[in-house]
BASEFI-854980 format. One record per residue (C-alpha): residue in one letter; x, z, y; residue number from 1; chain. Coordinates in steps of 0.05 Angstrom, whole numbers, plus 5000, padded with zeros to 4 digits. Each point is the difference from the previous one (the first is absolute). Layout:
% BASEFI-854980
  residuo     X     Z     Y  num  cadena
        a     X     Z     Y  NUM       A
...
END
This chain:
% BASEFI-854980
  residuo     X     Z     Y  num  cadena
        x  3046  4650  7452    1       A
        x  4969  5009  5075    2       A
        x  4942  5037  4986    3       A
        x  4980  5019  5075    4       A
        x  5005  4969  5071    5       A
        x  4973  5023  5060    6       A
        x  4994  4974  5070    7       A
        x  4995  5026  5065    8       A
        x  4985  4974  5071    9       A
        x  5038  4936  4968   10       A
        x  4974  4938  5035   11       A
        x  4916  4987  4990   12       A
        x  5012  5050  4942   13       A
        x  4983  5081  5033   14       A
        x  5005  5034  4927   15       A
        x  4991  4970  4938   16       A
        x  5032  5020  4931   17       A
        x  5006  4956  4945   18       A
        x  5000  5020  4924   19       A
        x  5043  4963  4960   20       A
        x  4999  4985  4932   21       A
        x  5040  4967  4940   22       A
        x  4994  4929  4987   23       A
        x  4975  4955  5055   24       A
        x  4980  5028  5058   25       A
        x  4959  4950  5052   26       A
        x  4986  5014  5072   27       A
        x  4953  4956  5029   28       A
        x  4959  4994  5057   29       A
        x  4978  4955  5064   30       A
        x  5046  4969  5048   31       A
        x  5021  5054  5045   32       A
        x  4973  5055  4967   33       A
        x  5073  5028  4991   34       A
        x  5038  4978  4934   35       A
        x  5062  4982  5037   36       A
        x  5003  5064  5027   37       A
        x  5000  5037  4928   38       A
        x  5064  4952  4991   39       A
        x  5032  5019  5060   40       A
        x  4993  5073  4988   41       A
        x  5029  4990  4926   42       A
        x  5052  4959  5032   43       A
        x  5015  5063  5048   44       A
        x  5002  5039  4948   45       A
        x  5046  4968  4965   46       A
        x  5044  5010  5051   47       A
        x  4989  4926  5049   48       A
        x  5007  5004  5072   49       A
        x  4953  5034  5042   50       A
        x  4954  4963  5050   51       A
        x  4964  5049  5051   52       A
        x  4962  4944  5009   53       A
        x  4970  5021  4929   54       A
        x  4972  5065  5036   55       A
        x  4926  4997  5009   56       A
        x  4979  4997  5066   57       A
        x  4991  5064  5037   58       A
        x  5043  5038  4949   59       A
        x  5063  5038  5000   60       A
        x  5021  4977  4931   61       A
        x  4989  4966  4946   62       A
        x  5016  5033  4931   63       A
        x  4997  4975  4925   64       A
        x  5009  5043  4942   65       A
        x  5007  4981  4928   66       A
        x  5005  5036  4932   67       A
        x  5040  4973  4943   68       A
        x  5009  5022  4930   69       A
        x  5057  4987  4960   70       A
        x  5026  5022  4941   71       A
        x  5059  5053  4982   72       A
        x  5064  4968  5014   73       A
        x  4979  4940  5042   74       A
        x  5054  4989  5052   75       A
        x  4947  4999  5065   76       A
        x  5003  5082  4976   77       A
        x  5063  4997  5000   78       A
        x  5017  4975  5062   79       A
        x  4947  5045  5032   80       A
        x  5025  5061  4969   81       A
        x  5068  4980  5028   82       A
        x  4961  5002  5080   83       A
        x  4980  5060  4983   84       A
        x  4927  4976  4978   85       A
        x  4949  5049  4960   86       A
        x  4963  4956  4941   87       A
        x  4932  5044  4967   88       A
        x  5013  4982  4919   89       A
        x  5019  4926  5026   90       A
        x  4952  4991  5059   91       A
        x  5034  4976  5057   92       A
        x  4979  5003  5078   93       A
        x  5023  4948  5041   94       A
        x  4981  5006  5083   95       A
        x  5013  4946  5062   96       A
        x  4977  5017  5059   97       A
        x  5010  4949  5060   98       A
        x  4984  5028  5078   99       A
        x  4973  4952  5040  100       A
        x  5058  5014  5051  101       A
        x  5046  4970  4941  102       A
        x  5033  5050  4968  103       A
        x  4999  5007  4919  104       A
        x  4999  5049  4958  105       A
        x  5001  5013  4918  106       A
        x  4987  5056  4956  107       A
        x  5016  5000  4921  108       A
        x  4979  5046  4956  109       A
        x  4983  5048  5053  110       A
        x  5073  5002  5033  111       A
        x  5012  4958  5068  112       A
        x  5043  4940  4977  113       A
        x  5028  4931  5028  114       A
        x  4963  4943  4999  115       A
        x  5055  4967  4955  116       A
        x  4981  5046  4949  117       A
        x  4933  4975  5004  118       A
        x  5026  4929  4991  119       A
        x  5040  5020  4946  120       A
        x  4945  5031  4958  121       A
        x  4962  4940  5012  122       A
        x  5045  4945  4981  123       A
        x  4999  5047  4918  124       A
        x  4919  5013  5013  125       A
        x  4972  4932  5024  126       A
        x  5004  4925  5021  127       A
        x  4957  4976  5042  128       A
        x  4992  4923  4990  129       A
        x  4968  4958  5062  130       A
        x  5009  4941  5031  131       A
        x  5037  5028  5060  132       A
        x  5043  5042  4952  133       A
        x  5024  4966  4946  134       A
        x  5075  5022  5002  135       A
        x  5022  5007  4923  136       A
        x  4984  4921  5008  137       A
        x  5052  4994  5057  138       A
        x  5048  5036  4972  139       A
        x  5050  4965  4956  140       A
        x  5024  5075  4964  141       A
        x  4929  5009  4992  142       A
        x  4992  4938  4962  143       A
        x  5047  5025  4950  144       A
        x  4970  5066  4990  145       A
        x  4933  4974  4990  146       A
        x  5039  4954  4942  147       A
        x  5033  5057  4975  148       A
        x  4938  5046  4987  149       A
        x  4966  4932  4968  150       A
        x  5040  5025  4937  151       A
        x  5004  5072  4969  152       A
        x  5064  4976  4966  153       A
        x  5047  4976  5064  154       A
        x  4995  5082  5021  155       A
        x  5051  5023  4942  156       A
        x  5049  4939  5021  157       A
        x  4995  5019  5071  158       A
        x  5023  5068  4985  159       A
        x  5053  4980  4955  160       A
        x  5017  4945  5063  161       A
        x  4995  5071  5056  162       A
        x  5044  5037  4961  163       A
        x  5056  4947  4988  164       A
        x  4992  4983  5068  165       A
        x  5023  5074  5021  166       A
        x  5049  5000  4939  167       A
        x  5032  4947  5031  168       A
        x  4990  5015  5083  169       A
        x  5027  5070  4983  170       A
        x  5068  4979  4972  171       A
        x  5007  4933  5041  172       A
        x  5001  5050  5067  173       A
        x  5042  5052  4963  174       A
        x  5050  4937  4980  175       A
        x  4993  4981  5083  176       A
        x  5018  5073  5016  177       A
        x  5057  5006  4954  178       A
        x  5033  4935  5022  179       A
        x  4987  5023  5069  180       A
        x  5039  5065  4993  181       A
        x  5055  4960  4959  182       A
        x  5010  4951  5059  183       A
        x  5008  5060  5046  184       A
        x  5038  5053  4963  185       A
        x  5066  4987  5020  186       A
        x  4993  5024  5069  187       A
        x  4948  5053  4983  188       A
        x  5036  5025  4945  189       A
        x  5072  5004  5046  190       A
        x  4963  5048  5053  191       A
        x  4968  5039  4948  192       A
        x  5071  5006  4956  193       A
        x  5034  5025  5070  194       A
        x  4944  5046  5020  195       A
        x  5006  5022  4930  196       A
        x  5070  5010  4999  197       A
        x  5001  5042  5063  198       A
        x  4958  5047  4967  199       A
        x  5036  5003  4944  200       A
        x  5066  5009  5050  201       A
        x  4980  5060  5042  202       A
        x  4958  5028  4941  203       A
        x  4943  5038  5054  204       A
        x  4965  5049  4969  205       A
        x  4930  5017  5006  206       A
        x  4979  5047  5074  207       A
        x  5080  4987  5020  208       A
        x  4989  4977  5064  209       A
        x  4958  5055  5012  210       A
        x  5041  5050  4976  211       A
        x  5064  4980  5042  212       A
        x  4961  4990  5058  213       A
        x  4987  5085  5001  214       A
        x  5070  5007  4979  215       A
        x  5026  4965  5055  216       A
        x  4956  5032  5048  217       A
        x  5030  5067  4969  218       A
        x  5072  4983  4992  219       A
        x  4989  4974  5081  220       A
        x  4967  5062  5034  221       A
        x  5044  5053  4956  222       A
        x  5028  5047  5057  223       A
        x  4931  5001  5032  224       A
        x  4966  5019  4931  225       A
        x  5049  5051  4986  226       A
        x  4991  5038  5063  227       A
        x  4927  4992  4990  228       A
        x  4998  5038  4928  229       A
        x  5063  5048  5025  230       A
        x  4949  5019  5051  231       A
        x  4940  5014  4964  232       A
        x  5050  5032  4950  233       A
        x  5015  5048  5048  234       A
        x  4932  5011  5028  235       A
        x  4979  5026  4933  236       A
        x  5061  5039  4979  237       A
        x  5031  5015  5054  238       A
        x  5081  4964  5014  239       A
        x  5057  5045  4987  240       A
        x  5050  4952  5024  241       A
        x  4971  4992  5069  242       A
        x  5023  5074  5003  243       A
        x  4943  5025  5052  244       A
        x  4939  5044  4980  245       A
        x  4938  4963  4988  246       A
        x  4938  5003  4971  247       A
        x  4980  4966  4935  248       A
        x  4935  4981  4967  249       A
        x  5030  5050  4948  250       A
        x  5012  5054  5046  251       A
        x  4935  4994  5034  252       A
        x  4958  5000  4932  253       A
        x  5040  5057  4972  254       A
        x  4976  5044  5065  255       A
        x  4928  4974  4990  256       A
        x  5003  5028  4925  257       A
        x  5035  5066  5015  258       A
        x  4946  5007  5054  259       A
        x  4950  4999  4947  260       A
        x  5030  5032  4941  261       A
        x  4987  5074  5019  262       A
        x  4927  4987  5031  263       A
        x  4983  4960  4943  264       A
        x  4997  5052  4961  265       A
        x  4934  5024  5032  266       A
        x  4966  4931  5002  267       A
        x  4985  4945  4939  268       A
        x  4989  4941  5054  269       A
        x  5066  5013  5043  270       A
        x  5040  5012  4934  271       A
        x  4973  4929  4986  272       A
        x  5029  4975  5056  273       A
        x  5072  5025  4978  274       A
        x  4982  4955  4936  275       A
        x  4992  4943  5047  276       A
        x  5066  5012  5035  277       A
        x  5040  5009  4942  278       A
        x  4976  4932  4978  279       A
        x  5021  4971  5073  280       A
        x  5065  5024  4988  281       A
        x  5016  4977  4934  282       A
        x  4984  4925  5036  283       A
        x  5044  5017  5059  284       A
        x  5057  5014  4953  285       A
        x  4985  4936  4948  286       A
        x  5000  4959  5065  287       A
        x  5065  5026  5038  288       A
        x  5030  4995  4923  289       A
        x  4971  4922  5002  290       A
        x  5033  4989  5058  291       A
        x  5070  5028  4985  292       A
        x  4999  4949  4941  293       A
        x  4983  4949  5042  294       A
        x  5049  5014  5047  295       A
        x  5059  5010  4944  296       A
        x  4985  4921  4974  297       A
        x  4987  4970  5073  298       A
        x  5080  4973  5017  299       A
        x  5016  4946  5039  300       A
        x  5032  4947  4966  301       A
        x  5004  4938  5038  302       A
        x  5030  4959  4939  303       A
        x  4929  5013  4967  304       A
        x  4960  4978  5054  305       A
        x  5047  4930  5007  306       A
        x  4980  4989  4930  307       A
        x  4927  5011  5014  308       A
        x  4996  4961  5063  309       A
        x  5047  4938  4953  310       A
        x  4945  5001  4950  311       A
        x  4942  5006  5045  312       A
        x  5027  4938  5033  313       A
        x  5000  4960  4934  314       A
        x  4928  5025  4976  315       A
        x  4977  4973  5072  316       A
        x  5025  4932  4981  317       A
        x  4967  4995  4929  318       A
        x  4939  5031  5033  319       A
        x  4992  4943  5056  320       A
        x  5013  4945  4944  321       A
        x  4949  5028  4940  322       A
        x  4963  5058  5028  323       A
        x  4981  5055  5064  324       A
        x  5027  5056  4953  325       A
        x  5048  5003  4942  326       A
        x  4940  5010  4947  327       A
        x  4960  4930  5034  328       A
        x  5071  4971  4975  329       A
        x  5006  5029  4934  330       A
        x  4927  4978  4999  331       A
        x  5025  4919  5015  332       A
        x  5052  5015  4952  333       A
        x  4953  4996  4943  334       A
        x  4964  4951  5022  335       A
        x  5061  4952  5019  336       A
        x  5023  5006  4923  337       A
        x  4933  4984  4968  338       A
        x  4994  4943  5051  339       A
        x  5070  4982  4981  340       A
        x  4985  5006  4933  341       A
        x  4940  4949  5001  342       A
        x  5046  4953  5042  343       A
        x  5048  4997  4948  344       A
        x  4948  4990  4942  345       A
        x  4961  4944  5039  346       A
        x  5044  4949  4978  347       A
        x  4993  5013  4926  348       A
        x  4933  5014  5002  349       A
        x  4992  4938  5040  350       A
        x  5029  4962  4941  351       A
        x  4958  5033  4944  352       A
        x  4923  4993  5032  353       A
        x  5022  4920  5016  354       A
        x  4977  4983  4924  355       A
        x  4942  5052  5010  356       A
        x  4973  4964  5056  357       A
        x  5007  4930  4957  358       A
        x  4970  5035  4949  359       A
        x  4941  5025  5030  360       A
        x  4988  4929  5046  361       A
        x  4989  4970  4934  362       A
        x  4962  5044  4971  363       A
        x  4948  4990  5070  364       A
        x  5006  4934  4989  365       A
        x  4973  5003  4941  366       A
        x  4938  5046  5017  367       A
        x  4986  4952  5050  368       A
        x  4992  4939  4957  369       A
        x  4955  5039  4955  370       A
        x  4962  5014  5058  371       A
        x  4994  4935  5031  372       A
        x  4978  4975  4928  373       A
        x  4949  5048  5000  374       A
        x  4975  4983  5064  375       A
        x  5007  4928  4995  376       A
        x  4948  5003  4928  377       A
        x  4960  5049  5050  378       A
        x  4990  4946  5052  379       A
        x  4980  4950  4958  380       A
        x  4939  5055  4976  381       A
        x  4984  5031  5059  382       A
        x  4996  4920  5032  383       A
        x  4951  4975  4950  384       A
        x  4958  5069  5003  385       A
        x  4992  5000  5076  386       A
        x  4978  4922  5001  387       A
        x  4946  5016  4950  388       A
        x  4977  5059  5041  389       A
        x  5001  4956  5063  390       A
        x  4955  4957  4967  391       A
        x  4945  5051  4991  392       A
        x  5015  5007  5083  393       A
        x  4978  4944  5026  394       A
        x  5063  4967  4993  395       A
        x  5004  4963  4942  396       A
        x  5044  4945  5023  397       A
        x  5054  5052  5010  398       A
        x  5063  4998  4962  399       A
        x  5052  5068  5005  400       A
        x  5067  4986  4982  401       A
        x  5050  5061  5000  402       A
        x  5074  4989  5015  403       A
        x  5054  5040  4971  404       A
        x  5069  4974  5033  405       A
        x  5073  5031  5014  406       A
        x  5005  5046  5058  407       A
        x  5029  4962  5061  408       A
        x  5038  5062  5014  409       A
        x  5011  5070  4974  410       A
        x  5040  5060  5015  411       A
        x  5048  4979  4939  412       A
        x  5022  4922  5010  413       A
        x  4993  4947  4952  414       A
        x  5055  4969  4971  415       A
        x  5016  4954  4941  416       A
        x  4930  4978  4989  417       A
        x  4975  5069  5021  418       A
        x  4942  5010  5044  419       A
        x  5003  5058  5053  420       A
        x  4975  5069  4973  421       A
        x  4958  5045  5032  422       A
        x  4970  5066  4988  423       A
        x  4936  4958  4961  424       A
        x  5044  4956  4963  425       A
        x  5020  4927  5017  426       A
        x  4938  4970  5012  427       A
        x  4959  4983  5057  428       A
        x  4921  4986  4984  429       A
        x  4957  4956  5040  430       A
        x  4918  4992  4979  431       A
        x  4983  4929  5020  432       A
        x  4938  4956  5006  433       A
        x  4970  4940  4999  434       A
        x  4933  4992  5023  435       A
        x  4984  4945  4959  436       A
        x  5036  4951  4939  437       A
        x  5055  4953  5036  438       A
        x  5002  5049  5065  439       A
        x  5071  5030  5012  440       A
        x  5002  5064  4986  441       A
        x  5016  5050  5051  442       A
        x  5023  5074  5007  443       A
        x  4922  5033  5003  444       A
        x  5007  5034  5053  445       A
        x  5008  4936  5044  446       A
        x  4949  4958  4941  447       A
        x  4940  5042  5001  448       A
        x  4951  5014  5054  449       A
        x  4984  5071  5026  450       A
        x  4939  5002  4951  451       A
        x  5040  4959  4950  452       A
        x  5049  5056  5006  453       A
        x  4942  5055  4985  454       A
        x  4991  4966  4932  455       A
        x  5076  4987  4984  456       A
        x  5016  5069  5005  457       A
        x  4929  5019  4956  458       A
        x  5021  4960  4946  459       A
        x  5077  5029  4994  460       A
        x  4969  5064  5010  461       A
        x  4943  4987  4944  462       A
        x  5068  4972  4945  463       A
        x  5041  5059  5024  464       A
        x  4950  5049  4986  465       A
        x  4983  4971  4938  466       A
        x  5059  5004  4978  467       A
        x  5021  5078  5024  468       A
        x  5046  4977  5045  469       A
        x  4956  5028  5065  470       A
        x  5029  5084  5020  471       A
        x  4959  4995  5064  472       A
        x  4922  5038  4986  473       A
        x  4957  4961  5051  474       A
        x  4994  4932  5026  475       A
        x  4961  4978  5065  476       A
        x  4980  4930  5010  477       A
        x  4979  4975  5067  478       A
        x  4958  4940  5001  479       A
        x  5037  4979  4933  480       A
        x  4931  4951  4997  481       A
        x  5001  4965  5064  482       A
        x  4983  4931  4999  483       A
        x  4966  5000  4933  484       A
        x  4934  5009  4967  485       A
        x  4960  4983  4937  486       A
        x  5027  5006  4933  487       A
        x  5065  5007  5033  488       A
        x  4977  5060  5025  489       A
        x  4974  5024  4944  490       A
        x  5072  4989  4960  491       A
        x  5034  5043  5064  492       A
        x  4960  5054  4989  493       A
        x  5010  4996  4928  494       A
        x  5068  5003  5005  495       A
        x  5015  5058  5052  496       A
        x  4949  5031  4947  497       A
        x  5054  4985  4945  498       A
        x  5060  5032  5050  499       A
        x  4943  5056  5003  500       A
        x  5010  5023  4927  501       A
        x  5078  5010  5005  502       A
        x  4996  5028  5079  503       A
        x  4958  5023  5055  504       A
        x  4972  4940  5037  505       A
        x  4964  5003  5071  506       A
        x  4984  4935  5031  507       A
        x  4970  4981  5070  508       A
        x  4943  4933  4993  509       A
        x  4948  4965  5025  510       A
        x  4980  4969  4931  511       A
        x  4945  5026  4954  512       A
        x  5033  4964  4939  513       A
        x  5062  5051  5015  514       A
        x  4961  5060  5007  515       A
        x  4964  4991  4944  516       A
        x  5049  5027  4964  517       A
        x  5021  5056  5029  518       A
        x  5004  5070  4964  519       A
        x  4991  5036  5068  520       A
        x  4960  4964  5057  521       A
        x  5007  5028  5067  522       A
        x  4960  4973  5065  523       A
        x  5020  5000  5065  524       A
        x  4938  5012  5044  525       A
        x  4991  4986  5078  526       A
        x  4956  5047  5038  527       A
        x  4991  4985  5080  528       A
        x  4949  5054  5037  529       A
        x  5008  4944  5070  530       A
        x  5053  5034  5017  531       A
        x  5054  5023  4952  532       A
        x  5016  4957  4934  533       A
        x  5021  5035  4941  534       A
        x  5015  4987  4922  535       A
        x  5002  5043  4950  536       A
        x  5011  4984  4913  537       A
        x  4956  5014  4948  538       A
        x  5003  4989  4927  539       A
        x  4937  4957  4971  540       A
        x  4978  4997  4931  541       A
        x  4932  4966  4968  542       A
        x  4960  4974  5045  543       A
        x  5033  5019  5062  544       A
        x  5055  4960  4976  545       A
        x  4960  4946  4977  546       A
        x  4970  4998  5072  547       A
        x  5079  4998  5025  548       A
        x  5018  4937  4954  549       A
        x  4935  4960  5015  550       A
        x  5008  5016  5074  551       A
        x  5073  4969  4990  552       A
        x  4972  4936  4967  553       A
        x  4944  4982  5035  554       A
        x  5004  5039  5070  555       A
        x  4940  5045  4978  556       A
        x  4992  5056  4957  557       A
        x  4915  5011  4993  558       A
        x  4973  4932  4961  559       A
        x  4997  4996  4925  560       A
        x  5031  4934  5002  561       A
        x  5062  5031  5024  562       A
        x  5002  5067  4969  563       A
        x  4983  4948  4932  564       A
        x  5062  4962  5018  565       A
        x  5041  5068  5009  566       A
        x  4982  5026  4935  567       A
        x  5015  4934  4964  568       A
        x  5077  4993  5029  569       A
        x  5009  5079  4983  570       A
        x  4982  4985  4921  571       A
        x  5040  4941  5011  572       A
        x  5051  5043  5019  573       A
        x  4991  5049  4955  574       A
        x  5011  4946  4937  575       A
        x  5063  4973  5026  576       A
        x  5032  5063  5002  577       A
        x  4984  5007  4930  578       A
        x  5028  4937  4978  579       A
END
């Protein structure tokens, strides 16, 4: 439930929290004192659009907090948790702060978050019922839901319905896909087979291309590498066949060592050093040794370097068709034959999930005519229990009809005495009314007044509730009692008292027979020092709250006749509750 909300600098209201309880909550209060301001700032924080005109006058920004508490599991915390929100054992912060230059912000569960979140959270924590917001009335999908949670036992046949419905969606599209491929895998198949084949042909092995490419560059530049490594050959041994006297890398290092072989002798560090150039020279002679082997095996042979420039010429080809390098085409390769592959099976495959698909339209066909059975009995139920709460509304003339009829049109087309299928079966639901015997009756969105409305929705949500068909934890009504009084106000009261017991309830009036029966009664009070109005909201039991309901009834709060007149509608109250 909502078991905090706070406002600041929001309209008349500078700072005022108000503590909510379960069961009926009632906020009352004098004209312009404020109340429509504590359902704007719910509304903002459940995510509505921001009006800086909202701000209070002089200030930055407005800013409404509220604190909800919900239970392990419920999927508000989920969908928090998944922005990144912080919930204390199931306590939940919610923050909407609105600058008066216009921008908008929102914080959940301490983390910045969208506004959409907040809306999101919102539509699984609350709905707000008033006569300027009335939307699950004017919403056709709504209507159905609202039919649908009327009776604990459509929910098993609409999951049984949801997963036929994917059953059959799933293998329909792969069906669509498969005869798809089928219609197109002649041509496909032909370029992959010839790719394929011209793999198969020249056989390319994995790195070839790179491989020829530094033979090539070998076999090309062979008379400059030999002189290159005869060179350095020479410079390190020394060249006997050039038959004048130079001076190796050998020769030089054998000097150095006989240099230091007899001083040695009479020093440890500079007989080190002989160590050293003994090592040098074993490298020297490794090296020159290297590079007479590599001179021995590096021949030109012109034949061989044809053949590598022939092949290099056909791996460019297969590379500019499947691939920049011969392993990107080895790499098509396997993908071209398991493509190939699934070409070639489409058609029998095709073949085989045709009776599937029959199989499994039937079988949603089926699911949904359980479910439109179950929803027609519903209708006929849920009609009969909304007109008798209607008539405990004011509204006794009333009559509620709900209409369960075939889809017009669905995602899966009718045929043969089909209706259209949709995700939520095959039905479309209207709730009608009449407002009185022999009047047509009309969608109610367009048959009921604004205040009309109020009480329409009351009464579903009383039968729903009643039922355990309601997932959402508080209800606000919004002048649900305009344009009544009396007894008839007395039976309102009594009844959001009845949607009280299975939900949190908090409801905005100006009548003293509603209030009456509230669990929780909060006042909004107007303070003006000549210069600056302001309202704040306090909770009033006893006699303060006796003052509050004879001041509602009779315009004052201080004679006994009133305060007499209070106390008499609270027992009166209090005994309907109990009956």
């Amino acid at each position: 439930m909502l078991t905090r909300l706070r406002l600041r600098r929001l309209g008349v209201i500078d700072d005022a929290v108000l503590d909510l309880a379960p069961g009926l909550n009632v906020l009352t209060g004098e004209t312009g004192a404020g109340k429509t301001m504590v359902v704007s700032g719910l509304g903002l924080l459940l995510g509505t659009r921001a009006d800086p005109a909202l701000v209070r006058s002089g200030a930055k920004d407005a800013v409404v907090e509220g604190v909800v508490d919900l239970s392990a599991g419920h999927p508000a915390l989920v969908r928090a948790a998944d922005a990144g929100a912080e919930d204390d054992d199931g306590e939940l912060v919610l923050v909407r702060t609105v600058a008066a230059a216009g921008r908008s912000r929102a914080h959940v569960g301490g983390r910045t978050a969208p506004v959409g979140v907040l809306g999101e959270l919102g539509e699984m924590l609350v709905v707000v019922h008033g006569q300027a917001d009335q939307w699950r009335l004017r919403s056709p999908e709504e209507h159905r839901v609202m039919l649908d949670d009327s009776d604990p036992a459509i929910a098993p046949l609409k999951r049984a319905y949801r997963e036929a419905y994917e059953a059959y969606t799933s293998a329909r599209d792969e069906l669509a896909r498969l005869r798809e491929l089928d219609e197109r895998r002649t041509s496909e198949a032909d370029a992959l087979r010839a790719g394929l084949a011209d793999l198969e042909r020249l056989d390319p092995q994995p790195g070839e291309d790179v491989a020829l490419a530094a033979e090539s560059e070998r076999l090309s530049h062979v008379d400059g590498l030999r002189t290159a490594a005869g060179t350095a050959q020479g410079a390190l041994v020394g060249d006997d066949a050039s038959g004048e006297m130079t001076v190796s890398v050998s020769d030089l290092l054998a000097q150095a060592r006989s240099a230091l072989s007899g001083a040695g002798a009479h020093d440890d560090e500079l007989a080190g050093y002989d160590g050293r150039l003994a090592e040098v020279a074993t490298l020297v002679s490794e090296c020159a040794s290297d590079l007479s082997a590599y001179l021995a095996g590096l021949d030109a042979d012109p034949a061989r370097l044809e053949q590598v420039e022939d092949r290099r010429a056909e791996l460019t080809r297969l590379t500019r068709a499947y691939g920049d390098t011969v392993d990107a085409a080895l790499a098509w390769g396997q993908r071209a034959a398991a493509r190939l592959d699934e070409l070639e099976s489409a058609h029998e495959r095709a073949a085989g999930l045709v009776e599937e698909v029959e199989r499994l339209l039937t079988a949603l066909r089926s699911a949904a005519a359980r479910l439109t059975e179950a929803r027609t009995a519903a209708a006929g139920r849920l009609a009969t229990a909304v007109t008798a709460e209607l008539a405990h509304l004011a509204m006794g003339k009333a009559i509620i009809e709900v209409v369960v009829e075939p889809r017009a049109s669905g995602p899966i087309p009718g045929d043969d005495g089909h209706p259209p299928l949709g995700t939520t079966g095959a039905d479309d639901v209207d709730i009608r009314m009449a407002s009185g015997p022999g009047l047509p009756l009309r969608t109610v969105a367009k048959a009921a007044s604004g205040g009309e409305l109020s009480r329409v929705m009351l009464a579903l949500e009383v039968v729903i509730a009643g039922a355990g068909g309601s997932a959402v934890p508080t209800f606000v009504f919004d002048e649900v009692d305009a344009g009544i009084g009396g007894r008839a106000a007395i039976a309102v009261g009594a009844r959001l008292a009845a949607l009280a017991r299975h939900a949190q309830v908090v409801v905005v009036t100006h009548l003293a027979q509603v209030a009456a029966h509230a669990d929780n009664h909060l006042v909004v009070r107007k303070t003006d020092d000549g210069h600056v109005t302001e309202s704040d909201v306090v909770a009033v039991t006893g006699d303060e709250r006796e003052r509050e309901i004879a001041r509602m009834m009779a315009g004052v709060d201080d004679t006994e006749a009133a305060l007499d007149h209070a106390r008499e509608l609270l027992r009166t109250a209090a005994r309907s509750e109990a009956t």
